[in-house]
Backbone of each chain as ProteinMPNN parsed JSONL, in Angstrom:
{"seq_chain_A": "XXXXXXXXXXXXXXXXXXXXXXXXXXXXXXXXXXXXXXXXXXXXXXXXXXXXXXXXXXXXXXXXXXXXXXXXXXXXXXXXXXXXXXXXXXXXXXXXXXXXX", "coords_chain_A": {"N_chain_A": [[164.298, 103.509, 136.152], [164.569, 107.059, 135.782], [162.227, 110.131, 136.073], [163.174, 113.213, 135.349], [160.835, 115.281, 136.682], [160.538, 113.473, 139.01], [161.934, 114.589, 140.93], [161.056, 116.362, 141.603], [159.899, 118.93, 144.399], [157.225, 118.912, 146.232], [156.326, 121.125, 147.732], [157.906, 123.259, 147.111], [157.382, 123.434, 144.715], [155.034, 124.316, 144.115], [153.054, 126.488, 142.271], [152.526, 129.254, 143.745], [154.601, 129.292, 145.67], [156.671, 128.625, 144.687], [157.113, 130.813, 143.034], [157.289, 132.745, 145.58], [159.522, 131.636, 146.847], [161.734, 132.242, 144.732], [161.921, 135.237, 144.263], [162.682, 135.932, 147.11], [165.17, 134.874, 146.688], [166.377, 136.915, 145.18], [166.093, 138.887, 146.817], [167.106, 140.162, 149.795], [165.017, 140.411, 152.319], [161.724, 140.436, 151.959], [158.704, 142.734, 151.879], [155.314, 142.007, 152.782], [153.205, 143.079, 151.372], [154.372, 143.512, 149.019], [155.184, 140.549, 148.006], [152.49, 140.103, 147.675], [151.946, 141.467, 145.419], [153.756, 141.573, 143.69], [153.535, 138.84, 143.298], [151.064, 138.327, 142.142], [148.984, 137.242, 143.758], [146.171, 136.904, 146.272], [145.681, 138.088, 149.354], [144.499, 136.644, 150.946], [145.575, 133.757, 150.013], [148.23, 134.091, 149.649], [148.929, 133.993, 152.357], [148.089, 131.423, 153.228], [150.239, 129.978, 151.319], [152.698, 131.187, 152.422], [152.396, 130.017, 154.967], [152.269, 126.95, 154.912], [155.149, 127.412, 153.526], [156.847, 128.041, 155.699], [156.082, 126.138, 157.956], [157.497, 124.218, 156.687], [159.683, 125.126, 157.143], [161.221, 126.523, 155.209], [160.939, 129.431, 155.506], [161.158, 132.501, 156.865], [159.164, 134.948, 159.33], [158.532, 137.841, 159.927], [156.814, 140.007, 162.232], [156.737, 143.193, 162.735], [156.66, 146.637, 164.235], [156.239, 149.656, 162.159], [156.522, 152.981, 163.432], [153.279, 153.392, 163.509], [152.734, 151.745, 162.083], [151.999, 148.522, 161.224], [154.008, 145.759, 159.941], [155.136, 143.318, 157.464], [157.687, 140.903, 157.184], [159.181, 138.919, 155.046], [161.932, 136.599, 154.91], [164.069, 133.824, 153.197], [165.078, 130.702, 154.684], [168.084, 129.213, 155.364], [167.47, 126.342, 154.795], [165.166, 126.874, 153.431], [166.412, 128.19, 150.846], [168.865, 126.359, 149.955], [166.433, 124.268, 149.287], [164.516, 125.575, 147.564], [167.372, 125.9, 145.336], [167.798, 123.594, 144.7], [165.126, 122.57, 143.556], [165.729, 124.248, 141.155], [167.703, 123.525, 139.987], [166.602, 120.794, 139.251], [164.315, 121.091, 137.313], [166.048, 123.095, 135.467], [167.302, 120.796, 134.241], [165.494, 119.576, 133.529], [164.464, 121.455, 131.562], [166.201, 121.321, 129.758], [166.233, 118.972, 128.906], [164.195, 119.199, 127.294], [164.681, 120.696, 125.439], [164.867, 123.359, 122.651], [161.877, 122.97, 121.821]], "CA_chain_A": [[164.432, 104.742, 135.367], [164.043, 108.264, 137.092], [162.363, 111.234, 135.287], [163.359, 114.809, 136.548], [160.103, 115.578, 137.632], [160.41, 112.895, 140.427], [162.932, 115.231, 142.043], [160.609, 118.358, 142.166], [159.317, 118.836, 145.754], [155.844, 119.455, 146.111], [156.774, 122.07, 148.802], [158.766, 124.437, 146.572], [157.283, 123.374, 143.319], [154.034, 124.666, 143.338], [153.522, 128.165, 141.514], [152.988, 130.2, 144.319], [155.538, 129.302, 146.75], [158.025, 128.665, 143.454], [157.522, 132.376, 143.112], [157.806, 133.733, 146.66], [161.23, 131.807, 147.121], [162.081, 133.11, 143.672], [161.515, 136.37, 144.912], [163.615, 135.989, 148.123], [166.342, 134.421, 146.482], [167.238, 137.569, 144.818], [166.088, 139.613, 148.176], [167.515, 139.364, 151.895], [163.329, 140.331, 152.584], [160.302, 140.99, 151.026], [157.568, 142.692, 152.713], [153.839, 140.878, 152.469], [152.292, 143.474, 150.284], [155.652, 143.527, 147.587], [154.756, 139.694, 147.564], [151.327, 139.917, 146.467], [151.725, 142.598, 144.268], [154.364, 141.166, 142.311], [153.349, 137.556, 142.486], [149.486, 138.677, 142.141], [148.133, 136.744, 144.919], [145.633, 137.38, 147.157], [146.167, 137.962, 150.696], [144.193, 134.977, 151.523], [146.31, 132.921, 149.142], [149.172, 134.434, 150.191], [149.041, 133.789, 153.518], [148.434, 129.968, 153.313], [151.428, 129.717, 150.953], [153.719, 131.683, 153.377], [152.025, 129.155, 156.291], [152.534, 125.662, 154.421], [156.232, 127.539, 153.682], [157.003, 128.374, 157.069], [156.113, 124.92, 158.273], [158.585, 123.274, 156.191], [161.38, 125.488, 157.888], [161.989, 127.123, 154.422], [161.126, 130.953, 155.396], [160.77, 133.422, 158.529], [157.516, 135.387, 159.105], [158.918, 138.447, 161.499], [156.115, 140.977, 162.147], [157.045, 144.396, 163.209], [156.11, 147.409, 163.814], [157.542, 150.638, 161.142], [156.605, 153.866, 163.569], [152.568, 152.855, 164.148], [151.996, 151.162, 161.068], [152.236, 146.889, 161.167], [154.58, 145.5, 158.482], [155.219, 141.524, 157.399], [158.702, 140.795, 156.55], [159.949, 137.475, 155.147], [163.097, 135.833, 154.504], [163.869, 132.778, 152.737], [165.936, 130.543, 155.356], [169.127, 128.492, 154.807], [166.708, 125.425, 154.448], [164.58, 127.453, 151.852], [167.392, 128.479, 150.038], [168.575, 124.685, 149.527], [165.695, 123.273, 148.555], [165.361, 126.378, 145.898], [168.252, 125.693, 144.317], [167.41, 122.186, 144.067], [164.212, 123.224, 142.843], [166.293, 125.243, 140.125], [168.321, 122.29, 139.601], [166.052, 119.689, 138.029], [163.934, 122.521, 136.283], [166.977, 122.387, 134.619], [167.309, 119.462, 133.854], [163.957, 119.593, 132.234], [164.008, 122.224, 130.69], [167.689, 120.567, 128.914], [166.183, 117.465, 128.082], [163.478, 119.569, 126.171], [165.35, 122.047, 124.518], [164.07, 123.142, 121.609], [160.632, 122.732, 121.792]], "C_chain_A": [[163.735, 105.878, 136.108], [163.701, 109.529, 136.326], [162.461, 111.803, 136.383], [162.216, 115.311, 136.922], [160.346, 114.789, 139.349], [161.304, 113.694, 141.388], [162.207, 116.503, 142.048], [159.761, 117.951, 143.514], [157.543, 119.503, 145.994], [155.612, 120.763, 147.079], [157.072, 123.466, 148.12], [158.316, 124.463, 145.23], [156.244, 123.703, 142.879], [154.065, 126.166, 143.758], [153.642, 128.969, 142.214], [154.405, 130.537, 145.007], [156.988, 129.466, 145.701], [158.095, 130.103, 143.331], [158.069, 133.209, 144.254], [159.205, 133.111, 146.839], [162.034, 132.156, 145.884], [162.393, 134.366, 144.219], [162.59, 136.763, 146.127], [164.924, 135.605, 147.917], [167.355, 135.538, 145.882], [166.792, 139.166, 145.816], [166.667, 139.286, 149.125], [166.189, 139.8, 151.817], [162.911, 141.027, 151.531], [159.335, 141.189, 152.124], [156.323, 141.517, 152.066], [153.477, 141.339, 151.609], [153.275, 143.832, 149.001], [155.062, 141.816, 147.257], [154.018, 139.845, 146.501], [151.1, 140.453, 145.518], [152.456, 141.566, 142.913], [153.884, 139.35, 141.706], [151.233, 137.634, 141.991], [148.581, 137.452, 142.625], [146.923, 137.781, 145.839], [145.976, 137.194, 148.887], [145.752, 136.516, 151.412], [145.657, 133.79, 151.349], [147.387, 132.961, 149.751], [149.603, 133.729, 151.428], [148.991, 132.616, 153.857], [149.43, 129.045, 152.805], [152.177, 130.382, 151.965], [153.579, 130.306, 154.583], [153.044, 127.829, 155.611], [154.859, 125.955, 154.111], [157.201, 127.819, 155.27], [157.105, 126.93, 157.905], [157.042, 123.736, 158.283], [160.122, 123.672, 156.583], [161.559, 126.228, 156.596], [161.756, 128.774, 154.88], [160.401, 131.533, 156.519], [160.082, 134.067, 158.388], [158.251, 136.364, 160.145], [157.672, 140.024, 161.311], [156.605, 142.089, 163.034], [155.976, 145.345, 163.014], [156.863, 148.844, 163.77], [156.777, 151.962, 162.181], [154.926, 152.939, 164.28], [151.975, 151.832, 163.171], [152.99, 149.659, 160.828], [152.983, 146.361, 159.939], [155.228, 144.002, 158.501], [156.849, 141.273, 156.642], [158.76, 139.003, 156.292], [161.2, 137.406, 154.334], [162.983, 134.855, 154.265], [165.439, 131.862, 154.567], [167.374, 129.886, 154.863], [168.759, 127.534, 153.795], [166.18, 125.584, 153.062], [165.269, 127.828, 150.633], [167.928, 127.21, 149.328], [167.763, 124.282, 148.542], [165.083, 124.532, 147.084], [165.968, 125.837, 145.094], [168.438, 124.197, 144.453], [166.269, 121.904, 143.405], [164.339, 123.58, 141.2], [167.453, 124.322, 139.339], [167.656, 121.12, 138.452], [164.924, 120.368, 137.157], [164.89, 123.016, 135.089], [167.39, 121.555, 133.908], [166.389, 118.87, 132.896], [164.067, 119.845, 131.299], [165.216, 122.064, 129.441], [166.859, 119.935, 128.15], [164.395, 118.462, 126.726], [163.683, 120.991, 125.493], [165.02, 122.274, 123.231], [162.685, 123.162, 121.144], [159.699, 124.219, 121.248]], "O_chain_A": [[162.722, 105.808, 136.804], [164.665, 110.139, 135.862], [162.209, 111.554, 137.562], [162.476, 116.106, 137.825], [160.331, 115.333, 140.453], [161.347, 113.398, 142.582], [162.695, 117.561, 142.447], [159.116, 116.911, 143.656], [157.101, 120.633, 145.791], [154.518, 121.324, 147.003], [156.6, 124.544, 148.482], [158.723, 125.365, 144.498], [156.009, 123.632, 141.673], [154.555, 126.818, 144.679], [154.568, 129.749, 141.995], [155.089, 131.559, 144.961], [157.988, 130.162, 145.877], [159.189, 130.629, 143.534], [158.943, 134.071, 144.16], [160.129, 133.911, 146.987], [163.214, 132.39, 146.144], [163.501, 134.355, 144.755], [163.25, 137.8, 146.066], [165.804, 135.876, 148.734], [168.583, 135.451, 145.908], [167.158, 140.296, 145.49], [166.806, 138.094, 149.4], [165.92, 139.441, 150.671], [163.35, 141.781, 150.662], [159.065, 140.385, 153.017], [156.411, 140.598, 151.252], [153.219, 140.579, 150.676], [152.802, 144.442, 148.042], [154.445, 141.74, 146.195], [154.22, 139.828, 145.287], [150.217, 140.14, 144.72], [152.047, 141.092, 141.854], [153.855, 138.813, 140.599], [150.521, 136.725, 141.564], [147.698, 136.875, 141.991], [146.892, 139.004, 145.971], [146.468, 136.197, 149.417], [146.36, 135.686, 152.088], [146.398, 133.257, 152.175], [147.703, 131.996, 150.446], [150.562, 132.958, 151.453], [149.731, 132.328, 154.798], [149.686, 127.922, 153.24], [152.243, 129.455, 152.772], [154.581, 129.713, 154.983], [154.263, 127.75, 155.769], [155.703, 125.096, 154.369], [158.402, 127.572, 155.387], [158.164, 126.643, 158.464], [157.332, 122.842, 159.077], [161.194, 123.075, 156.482], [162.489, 126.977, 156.896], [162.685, 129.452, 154.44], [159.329, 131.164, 156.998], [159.88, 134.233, 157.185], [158.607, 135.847, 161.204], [157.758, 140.866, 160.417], [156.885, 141.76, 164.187], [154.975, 145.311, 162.298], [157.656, 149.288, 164.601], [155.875, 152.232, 161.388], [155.022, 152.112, 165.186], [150.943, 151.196, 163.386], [154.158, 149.581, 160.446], [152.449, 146.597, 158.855], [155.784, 143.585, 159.518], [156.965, 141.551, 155.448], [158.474, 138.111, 157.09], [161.431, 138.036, 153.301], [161.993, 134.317, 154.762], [166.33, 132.467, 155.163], [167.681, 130.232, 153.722], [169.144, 127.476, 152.627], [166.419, 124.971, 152.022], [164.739, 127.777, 149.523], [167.514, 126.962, 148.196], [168.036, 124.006, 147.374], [165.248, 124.3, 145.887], [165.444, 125.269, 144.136], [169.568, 123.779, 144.202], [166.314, 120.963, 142.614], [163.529, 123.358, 140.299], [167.911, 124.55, 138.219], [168.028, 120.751, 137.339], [164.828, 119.837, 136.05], [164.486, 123.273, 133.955], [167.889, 121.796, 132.809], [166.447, 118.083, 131.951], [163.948, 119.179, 130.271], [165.103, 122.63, 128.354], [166.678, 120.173, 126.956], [163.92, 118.102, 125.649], [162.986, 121.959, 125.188], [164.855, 121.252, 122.566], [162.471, 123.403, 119.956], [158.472, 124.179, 121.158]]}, "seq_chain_B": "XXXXXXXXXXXXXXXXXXXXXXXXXXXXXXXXXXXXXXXXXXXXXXXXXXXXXXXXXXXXXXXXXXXXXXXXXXXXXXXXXXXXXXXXXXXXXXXXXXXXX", "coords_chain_B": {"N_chain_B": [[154.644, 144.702, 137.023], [155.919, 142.159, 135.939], [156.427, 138.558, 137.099], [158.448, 135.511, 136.436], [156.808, 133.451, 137.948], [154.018, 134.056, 137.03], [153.257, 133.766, 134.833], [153.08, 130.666, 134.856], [150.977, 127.699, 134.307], [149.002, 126.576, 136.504], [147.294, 124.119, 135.572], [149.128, 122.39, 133.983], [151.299, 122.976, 135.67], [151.41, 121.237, 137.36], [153.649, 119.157, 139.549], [152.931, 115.792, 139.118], [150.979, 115.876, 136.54], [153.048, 117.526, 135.138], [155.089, 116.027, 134.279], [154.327, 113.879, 133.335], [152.959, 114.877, 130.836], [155.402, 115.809, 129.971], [156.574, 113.218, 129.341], [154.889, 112.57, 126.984], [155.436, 114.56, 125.62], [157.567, 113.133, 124.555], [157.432, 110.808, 123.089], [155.081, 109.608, 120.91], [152.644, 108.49, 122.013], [152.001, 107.031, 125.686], [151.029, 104.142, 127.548], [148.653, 103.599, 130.499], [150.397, 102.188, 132.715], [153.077, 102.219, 131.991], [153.351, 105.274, 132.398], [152.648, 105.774, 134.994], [154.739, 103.839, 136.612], [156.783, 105.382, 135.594], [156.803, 107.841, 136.498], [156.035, 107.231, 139.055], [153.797, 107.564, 140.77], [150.756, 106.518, 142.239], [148.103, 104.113, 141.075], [145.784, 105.905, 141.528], [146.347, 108.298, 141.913], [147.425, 109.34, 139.344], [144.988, 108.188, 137.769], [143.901, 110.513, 138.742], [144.735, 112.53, 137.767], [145.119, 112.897, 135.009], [142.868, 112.896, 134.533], [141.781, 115.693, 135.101], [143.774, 116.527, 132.999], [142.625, 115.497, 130.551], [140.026, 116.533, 130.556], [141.02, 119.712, 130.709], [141.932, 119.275, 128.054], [143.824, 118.583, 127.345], [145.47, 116.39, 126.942], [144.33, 112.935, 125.203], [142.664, 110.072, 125.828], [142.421, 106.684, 125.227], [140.979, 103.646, 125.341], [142.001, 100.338, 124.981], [141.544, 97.088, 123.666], [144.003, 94.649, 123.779], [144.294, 91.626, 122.39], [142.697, 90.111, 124.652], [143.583, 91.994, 126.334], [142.724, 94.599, 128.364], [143.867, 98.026, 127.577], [145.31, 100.569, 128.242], [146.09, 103.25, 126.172], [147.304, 106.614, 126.267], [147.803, 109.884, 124.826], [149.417, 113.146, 123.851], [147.094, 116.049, 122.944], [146.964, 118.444, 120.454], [146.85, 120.925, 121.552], [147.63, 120.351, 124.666], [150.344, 120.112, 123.822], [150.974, 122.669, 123.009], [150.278, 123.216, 125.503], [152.409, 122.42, 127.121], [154.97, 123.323, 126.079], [155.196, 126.05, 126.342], [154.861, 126.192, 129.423], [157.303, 125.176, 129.493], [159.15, 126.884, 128.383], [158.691, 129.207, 129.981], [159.857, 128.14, 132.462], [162.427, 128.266, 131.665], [162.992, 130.797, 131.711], [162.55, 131.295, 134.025], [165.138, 129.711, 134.756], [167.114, 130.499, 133.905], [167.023, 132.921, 135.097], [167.87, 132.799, 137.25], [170.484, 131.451, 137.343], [173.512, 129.739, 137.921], [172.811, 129.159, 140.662]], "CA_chain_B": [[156.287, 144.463, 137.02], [155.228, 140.506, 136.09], [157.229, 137.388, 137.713], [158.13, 134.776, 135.459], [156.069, 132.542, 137.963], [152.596, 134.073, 136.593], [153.26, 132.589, 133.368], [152.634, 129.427, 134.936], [149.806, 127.354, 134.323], [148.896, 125.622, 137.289], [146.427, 122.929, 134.981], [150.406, 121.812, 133.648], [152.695, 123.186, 136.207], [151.699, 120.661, 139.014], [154.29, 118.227, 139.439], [152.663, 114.713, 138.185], [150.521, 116.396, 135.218], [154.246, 117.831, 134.174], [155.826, 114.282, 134.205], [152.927, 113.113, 132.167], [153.178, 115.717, 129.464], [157.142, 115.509, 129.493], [156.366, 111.613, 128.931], [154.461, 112.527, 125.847], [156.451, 114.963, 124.769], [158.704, 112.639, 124.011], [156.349, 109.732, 122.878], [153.387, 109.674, 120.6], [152.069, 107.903, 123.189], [151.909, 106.187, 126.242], [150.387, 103.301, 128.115], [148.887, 103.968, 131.717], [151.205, 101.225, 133.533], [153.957, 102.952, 131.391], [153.36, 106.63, 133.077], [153.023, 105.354, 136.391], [155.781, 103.684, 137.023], [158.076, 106.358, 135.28], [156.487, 109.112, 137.033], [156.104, 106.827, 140.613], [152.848, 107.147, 140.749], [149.716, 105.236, 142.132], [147.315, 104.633, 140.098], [144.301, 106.527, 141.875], [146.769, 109.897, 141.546], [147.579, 108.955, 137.737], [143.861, 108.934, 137.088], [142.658, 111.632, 138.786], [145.461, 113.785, 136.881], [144.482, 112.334, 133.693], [141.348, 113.442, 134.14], [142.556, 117.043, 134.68], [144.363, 116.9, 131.724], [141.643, 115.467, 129.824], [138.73, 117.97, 131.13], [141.383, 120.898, 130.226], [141.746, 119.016, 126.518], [145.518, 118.597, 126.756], [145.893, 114.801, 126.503], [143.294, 112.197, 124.776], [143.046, 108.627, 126.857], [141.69, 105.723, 124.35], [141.069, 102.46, 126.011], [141.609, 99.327, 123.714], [141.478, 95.501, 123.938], [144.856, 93.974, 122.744], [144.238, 90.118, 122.68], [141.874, 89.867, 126.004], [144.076, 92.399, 127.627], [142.432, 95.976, 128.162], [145.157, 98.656, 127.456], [144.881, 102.213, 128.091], [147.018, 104.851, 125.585], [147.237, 108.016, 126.763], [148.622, 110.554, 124.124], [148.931, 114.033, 124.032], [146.65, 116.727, 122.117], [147.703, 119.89, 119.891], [146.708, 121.972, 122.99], [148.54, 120.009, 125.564], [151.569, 120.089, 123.522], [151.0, 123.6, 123.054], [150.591, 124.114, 126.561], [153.449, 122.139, 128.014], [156.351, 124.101, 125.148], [154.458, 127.111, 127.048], [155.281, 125.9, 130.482], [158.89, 125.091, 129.387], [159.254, 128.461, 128.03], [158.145, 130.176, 131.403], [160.724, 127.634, 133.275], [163.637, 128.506, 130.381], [163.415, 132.183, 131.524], [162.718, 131.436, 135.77], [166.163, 129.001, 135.229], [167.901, 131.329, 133.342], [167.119, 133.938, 135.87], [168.592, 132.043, 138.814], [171.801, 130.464, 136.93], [174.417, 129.897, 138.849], [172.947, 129.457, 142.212]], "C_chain_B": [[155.318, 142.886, 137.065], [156.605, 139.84, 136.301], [156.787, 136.734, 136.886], [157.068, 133.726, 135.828], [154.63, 132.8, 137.6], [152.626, 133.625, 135.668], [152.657, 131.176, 133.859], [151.618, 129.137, 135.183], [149.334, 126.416, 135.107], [148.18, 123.874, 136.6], [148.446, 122.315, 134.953], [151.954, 121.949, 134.138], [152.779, 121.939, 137.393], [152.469, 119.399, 138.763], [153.919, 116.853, 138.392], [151.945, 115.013, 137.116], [151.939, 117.367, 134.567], [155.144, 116.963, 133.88], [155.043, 114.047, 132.982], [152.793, 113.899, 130.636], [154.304, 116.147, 128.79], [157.556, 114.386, 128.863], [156.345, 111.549, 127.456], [154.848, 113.418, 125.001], [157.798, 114.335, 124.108], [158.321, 111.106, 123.073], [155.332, 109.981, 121.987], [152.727, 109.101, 121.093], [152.379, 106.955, 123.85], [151.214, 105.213, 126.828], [150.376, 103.833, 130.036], [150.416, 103.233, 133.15], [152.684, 101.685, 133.425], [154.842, 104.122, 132.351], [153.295, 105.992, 134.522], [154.264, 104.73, 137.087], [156.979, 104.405, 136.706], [157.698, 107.467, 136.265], [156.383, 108.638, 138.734], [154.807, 107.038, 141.558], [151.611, 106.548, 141.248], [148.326, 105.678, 141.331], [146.171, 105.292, 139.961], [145.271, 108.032, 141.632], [147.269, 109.913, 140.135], [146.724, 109.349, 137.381], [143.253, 109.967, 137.28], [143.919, 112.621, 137.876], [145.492, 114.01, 135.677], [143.744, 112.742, 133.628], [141.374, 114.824, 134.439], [143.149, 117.162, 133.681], [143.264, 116.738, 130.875], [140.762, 116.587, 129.767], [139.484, 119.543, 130.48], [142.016, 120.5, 128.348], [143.325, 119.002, 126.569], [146.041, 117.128, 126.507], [144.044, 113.703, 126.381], [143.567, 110.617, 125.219], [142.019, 107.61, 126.214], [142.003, 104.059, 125.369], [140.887, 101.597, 124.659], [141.876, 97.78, 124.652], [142.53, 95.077, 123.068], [144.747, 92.388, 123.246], [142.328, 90.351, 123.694], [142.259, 90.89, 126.948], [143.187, 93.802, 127.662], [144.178, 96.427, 128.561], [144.974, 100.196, 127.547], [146.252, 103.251, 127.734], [146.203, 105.905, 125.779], [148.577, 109.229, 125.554], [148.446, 112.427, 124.057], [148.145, 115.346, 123.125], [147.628, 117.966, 121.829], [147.527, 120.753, 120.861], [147.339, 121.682, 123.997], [150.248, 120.146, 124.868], [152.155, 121.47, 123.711], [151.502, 124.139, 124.318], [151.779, 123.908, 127.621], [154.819, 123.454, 127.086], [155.667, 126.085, 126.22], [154.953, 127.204, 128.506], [157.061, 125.539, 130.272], [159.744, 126.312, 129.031], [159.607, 129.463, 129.243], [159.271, 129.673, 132.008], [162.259, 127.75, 132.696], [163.776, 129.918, 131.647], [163.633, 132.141, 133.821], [164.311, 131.07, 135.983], [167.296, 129.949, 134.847], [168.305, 132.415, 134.383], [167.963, 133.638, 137.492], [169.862, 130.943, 138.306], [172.6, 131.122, 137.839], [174.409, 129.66, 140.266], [173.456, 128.717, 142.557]], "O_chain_B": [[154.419, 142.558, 137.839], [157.668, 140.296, 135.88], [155.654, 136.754, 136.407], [156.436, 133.111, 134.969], [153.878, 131.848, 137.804], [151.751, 132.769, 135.534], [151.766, 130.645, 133.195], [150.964, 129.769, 136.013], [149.17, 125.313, 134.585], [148.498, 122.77, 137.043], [148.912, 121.862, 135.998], [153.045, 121.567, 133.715], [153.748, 121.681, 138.108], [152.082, 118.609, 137.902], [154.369, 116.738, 137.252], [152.277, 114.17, 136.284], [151.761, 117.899, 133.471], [156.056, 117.285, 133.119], [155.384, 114.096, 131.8], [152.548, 113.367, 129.553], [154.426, 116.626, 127.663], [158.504, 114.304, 128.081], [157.133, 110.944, 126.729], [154.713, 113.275, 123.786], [158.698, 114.834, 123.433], [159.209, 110.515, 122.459], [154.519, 110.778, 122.455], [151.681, 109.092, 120.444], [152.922, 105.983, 123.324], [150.091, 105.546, 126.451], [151.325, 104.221, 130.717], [151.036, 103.775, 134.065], [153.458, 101.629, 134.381], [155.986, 104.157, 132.805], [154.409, 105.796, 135.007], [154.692, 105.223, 138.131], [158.042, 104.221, 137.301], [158.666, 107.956, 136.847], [156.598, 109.474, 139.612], [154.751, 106.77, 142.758], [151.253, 105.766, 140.366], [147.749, 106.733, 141.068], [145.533, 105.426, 138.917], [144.634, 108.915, 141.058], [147.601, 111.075, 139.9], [146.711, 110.419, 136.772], [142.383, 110.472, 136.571], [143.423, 113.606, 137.33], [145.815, 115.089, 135.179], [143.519, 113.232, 132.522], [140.609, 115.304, 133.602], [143.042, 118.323, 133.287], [142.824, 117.772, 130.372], [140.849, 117.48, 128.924], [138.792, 120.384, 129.908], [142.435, 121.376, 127.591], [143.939, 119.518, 125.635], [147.053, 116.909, 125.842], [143.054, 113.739, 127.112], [144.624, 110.054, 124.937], [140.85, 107.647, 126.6], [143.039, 103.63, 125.875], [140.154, 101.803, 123.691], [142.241, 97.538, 125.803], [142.346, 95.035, 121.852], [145.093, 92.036, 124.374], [141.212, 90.658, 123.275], [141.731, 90.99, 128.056], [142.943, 94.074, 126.487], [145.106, 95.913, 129.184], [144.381, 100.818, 126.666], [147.064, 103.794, 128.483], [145.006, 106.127, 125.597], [149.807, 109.248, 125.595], [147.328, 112.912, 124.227], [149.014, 115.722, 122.338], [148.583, 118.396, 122.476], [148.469, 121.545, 120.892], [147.815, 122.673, 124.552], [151.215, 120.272, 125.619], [153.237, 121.716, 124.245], [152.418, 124.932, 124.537], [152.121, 124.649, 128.543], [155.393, 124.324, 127.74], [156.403, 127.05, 126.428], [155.462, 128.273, 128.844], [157.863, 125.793, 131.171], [160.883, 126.549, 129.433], [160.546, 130.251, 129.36], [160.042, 130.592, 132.284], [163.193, 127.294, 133.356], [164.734, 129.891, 132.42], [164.436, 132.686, 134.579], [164.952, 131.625, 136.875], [168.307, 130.074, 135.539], [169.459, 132.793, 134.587], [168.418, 134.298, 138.427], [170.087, 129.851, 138.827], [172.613, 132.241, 138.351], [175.368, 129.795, 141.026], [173.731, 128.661, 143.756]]}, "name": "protein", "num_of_chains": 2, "seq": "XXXXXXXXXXXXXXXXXXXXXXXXXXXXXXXXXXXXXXXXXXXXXXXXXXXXXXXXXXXXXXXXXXXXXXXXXXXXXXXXXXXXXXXXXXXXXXXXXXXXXXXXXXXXXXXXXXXXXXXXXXXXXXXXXXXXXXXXXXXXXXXXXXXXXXXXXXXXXXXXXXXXXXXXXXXXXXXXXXXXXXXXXXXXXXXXXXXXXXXXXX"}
């Protein structure tokens, strides 16, 4: 017997990172400081969720620079996108089987 | 501008402490041997998540003696119930927001 948690990824399923590919899913990018604002992280924080995401192949880190001033873009990738909406899938599934509540 | 993921309560969003309170949402209680093998489990990450739940008062863990056997029910409190329909709430409105992907 298989509950729908066993299909959440520990990758995509905890709160921060569940928010920043939230976030990207209904962006092509997000700068760094739109992140933290909206998910109200700290830059620290931030920045070790982006890492641990990055790692896993789900999302691109491209630093530029806007005139002289440094700016953090990310995208979610194909990968990240995926495991998202598999993410968004048994969250579903959950949130079915306790409907009502 | 708040993201539905600040709603979430990390004490009951992290994967195996949301198994465990989905368990007993459906249960007036379970047995540890029970939750572990539904949730997949071992039993040193069972207890220490138990004991996060406990410490934040959302599930009450009674040890008994049936026969000779020790037995440990695990059921969940008016505050854990509270706080999982809380966490399902938050994940109602993230799934909602990403239907269709």
């Amino acid at each position: 017997m298989s509950h729908p948690t066993n299909a959440l990824d520990d990758v995509v399923h905890q709160r921060a990172r569940l928010g920043i590919l939230a976030v990207l899913a209904e962006a092509q990018r997000a700068d760094f400081n739109y992140l933290r604002e909206t998910l109200t992280l700290t830059d620290g924080n931030l920045s070790r969720h982006l890492q641990v995401l990055e790692d896993a192949g789900c999302v691109k880190i491209t630093k530029v620079f806007e005139g002289k001033r440094p700016r953090t873009w990310i995208s979610a990738t194909k990968l990240g996108r995926e495991a998202f909406a598999r993410e968004i899938a048994a969250l579903r599934e959950l949130v079915a089987r306790h409907d009502g509540i």
